[in-house]
N, C-alpha and C positions, 0 to 999 in steps of 0.2 A: 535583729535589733540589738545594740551596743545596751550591756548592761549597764545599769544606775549606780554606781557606788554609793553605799550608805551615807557617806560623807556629806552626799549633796542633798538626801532626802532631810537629813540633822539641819544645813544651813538653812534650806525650805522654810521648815518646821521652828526656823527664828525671825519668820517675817513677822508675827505680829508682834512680839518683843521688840524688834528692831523699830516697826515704824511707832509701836508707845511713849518709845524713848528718844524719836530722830530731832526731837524739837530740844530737848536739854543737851544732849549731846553736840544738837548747833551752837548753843549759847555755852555750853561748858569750855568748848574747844577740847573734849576730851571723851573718851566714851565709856557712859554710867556705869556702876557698881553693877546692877541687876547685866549688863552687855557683857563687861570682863567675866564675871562670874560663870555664865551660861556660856562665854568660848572656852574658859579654861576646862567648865565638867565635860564639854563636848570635846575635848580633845584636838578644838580646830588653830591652838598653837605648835603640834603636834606632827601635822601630816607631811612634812617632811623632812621630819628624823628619822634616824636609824631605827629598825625593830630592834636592835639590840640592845636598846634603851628605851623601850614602850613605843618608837614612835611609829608612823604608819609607813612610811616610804610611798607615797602618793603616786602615779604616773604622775606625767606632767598634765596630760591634757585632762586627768580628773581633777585636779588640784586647780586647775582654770574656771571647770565647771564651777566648786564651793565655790571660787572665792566671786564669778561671776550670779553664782544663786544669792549670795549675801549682798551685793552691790547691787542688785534688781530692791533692794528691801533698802539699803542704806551704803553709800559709797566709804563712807568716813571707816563703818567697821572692817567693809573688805579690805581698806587699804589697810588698815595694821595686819591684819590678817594674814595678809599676802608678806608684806614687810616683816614682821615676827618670823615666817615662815624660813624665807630665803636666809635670813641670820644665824636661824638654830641649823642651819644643813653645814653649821660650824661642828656640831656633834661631828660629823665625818673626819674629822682631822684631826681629832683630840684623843689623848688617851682615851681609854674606856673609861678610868676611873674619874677622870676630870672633867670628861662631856657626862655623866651621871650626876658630878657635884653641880654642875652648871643647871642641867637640862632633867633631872629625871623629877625632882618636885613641878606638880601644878605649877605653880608660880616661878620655874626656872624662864624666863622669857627675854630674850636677846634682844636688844634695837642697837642701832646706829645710823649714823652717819655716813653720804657716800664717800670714796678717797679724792684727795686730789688738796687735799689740806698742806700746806707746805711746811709742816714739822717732822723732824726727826727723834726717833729712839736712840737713847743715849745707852749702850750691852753693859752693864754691871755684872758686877759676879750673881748668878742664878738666873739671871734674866734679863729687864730692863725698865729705865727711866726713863717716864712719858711726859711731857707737858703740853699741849694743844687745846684748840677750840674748835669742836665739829658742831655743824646744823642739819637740819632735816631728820632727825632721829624719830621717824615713827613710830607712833607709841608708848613712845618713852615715861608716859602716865603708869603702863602698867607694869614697865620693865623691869625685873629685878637685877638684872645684868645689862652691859653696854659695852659697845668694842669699840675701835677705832686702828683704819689704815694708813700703816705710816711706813716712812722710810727708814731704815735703820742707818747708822750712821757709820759710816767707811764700808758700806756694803752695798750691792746694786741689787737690792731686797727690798719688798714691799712687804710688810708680818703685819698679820692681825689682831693687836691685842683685845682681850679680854678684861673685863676687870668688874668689880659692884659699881651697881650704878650710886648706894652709898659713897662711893669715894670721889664723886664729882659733883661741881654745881650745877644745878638746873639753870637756863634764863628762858624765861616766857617771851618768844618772841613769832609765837604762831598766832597772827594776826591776821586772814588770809581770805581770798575770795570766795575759793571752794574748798572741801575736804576740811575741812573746820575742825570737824572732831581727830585731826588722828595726833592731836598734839607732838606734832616734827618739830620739836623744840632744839633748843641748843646746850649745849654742855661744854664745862671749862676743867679741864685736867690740869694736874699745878704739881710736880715732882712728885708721879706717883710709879711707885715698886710695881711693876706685871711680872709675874714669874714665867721662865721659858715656856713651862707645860703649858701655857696658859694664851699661850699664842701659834701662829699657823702659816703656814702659805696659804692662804685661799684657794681654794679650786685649784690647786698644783697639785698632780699626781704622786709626787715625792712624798707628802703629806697627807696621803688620803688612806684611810682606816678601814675603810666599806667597801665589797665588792659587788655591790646589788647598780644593776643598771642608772637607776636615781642619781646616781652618786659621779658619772660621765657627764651630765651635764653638770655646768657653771652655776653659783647662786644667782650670775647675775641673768643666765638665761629665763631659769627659773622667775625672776623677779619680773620679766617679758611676759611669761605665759602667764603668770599671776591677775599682774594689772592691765594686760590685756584683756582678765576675765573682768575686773574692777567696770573696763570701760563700755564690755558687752553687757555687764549688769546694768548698769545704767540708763543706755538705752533700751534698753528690754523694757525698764520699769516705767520711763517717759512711755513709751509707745501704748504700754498695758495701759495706764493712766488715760491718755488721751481716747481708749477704745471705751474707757468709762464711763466717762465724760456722759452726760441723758441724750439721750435722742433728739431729745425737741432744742436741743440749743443753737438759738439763733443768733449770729454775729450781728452786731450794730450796721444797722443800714441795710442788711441783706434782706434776700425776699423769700431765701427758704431754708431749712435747718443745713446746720456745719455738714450733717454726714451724705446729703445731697450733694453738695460741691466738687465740681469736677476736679476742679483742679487739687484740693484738698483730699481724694478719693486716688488719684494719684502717686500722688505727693507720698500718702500710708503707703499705700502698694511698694514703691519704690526703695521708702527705709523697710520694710519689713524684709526684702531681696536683699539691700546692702546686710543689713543683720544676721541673717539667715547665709548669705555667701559669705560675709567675713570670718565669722563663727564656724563654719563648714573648711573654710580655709587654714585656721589657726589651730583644730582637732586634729584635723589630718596630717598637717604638717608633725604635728608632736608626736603623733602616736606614729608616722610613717619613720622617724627618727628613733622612739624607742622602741621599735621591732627592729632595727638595723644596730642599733647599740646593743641590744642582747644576743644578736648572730656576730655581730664583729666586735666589739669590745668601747669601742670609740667612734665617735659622729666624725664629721670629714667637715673641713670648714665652707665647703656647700651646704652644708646640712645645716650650721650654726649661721651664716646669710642668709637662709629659706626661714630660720626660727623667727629671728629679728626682723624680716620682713614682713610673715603674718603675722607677731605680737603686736610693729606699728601699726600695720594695715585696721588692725580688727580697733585701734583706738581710736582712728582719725576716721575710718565708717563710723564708727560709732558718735562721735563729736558729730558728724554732717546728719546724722539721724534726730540725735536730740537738738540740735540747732533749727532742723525742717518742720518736726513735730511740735519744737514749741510755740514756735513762728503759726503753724496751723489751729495750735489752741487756743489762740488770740487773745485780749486784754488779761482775760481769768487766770493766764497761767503765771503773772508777774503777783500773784500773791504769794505771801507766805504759806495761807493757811492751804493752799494747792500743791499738790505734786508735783510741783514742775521747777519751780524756778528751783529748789538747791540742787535738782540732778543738773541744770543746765552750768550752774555754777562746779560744783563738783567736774562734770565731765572737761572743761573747760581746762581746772586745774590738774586733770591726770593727764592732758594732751599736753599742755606746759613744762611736765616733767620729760626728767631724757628721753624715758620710755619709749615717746611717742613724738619727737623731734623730727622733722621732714630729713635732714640731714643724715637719718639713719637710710632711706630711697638712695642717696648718692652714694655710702658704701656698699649697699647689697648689687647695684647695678655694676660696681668698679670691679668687682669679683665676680661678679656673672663674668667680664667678660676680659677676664684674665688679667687685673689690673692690681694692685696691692691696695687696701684700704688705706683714702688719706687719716681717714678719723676712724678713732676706736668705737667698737658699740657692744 
């Protein structure tokens, strides 16, 4: 039996905090003092940084597990979670001394923005001159730092700045169907000084600090097996929900309780296989990758189309799980005061994002069979 990393028993162990707080945390669009406080003592902004600066260096497929134990309890906090997570594995590219000033306090916490923003770095002597406006910034409530990817100018460079999130405006424009709490706000940058140290190649080998396995894969793989885990928590937590649900509950019109009904009896059977095979799918892939990254040094880009396929896999099972299940828990589950309708919404919005794009099926297939990807993933 695959041992339990600590990590997962700690997220566990914040289910009843999480579901005390999931109701202010809907209506804040943020996640409560008492939430930030208990991820930061718990070290779950942490799990993958470098040990050479307190942090854990996670596998991948444990670091699925938390951020999937946390999104069974509340989806808003896995997502920062996950999102914090993939930012700070900026530590790996940074000096020693300047991933320590960023990252070694509690409250050193990274958010941004995806790239594709169409501004350029202007190089000044020491570094360079930013001005942009990125969205999506999960977290950005608790972040004490913020980046952004840009182009540098007369250069076929994409650098990742770093900078205080002091130094730029917030605008509140997380307004949103699900994932309420992870405030992916926006930020407006206005000729601001990034010093060179203080920026990166991403994930480019040229750039990289750490020689620990962790560090082979991409943040944005990383960000795959994350809210892959976001999207298996989810459904886990509908499903548990609906197993709760009394015995004697009887649908309108019917002539004998919900847990008698064939088709309904079913229906559970069927998500609890898709769950159980997608999550079985998404483990094995990770960990079949980093046992082969530790004997070779570097994944094969088979390896990186098998990742992106069970990360989508395990999100879009999961979406058809809590779509089936809520559907089975009938009128009751379009309350607020029930478990059901913000995972249906939440899960909804993690399928929305890139992550979990159908269009990621069309490059994993182009590469199966010897094709160049038309689209990046």
């Amino acid at each position: 039996m695959t041992e339990i990393h600590p990590q997962i028993a700690r997220a566990r162990a914040l289910h009843p905090l999480l579901k005390q707080e999931g109701d202010e945390v809907n209506q804040r669009r943020e996640l409560t003092p008492p939430i930030v406080k208990a991820l930061k003592e718990g070290g779950f902004f942490r799990m993958l940084q470098p040990r050479s600066i307190g942090g854990m260096e996670l596998k991948p497929s444990d670091f699925s597990r938390v951020t999937e134990a946390l999104s069974a309890a509340d989806g808003s906090t896995a997502w920062v979670v996950c999102q914090g997570n993939g930012c700070s594995m900026s530590a790996a590219y940074l000096a020693p001394d300047v991933a320590k000033s960023i990252f070694g306090s509690v409250d050193g916490i990274l958010a941004w923005g995806p790239p594709g923003a169409p501004f350029e770095a202007e190089p000044v002597p020491g570094g360079y001159c930013i001005s942009g406006t990125w969205r999506f910034a999960s977290g950005s409530q608790n972040a004490t730092w913020l980046g952004a990817h840009m182009k540098v100018k007369g250069r076929k460079e994409i650098r990742t700045m770093l900078f205080p999130k002091s130094s730029v405006t917030m605008v509140d424009i997380w307004h949103t169907l699900g994932l309420r709490g992870t405030a992916s706000n926006e930020y407006v940058v206005k000729d601001l000084f990034v010093p060179e140290d203080h920026t990166m190649l991403r994930d480019k080998p040229v750039d990289r600090r750490e020689d620990g396995p962790l560090y082979r894969f991409g943040s944005s793989q990383l960000y795959s097996a994350g809210f892959a885990g976001v999207g298996l928590g989810l459904a886990r937590g509908l499903i548990d929900a609906f197993l709760e649900l009394p015995a004697t509950k009887v649908s309108r019109g019917a002539s004998k309780p919900l847990r008698e009904n064939n088709v309904v009896q079913s229906q559970l059977a069927q998500c609890e296989a898709k769950w159980h095979s997608a999550r079985a799918f998404l483990h094995n892939t990770l960990d079949e990758i980093y046992d082969y990254v530790i004997e070779h040094g570097e994944m094969t880009d088979h390896h990186a189309a098998m990742m992106r396929l069970a990360s989508t896999w395990a999100i879009n099972q999961s979406r058809e799980a809590v779509n089936t299940m809520f559907h089975c828990a009938g009128s009751i589950a379009v309350f607020e005061s029930q478990p059901f309708e913000r995972r249906l919404r939440d899960i909804q919005t993690v399928s929305q994002q890139s992550q979990g794009r159908q269009l990621h099926y069309e490059s994993v297939g182009q590469i199966m069979l010897g094709l160049p990807p038309e689209n990046q993933f």
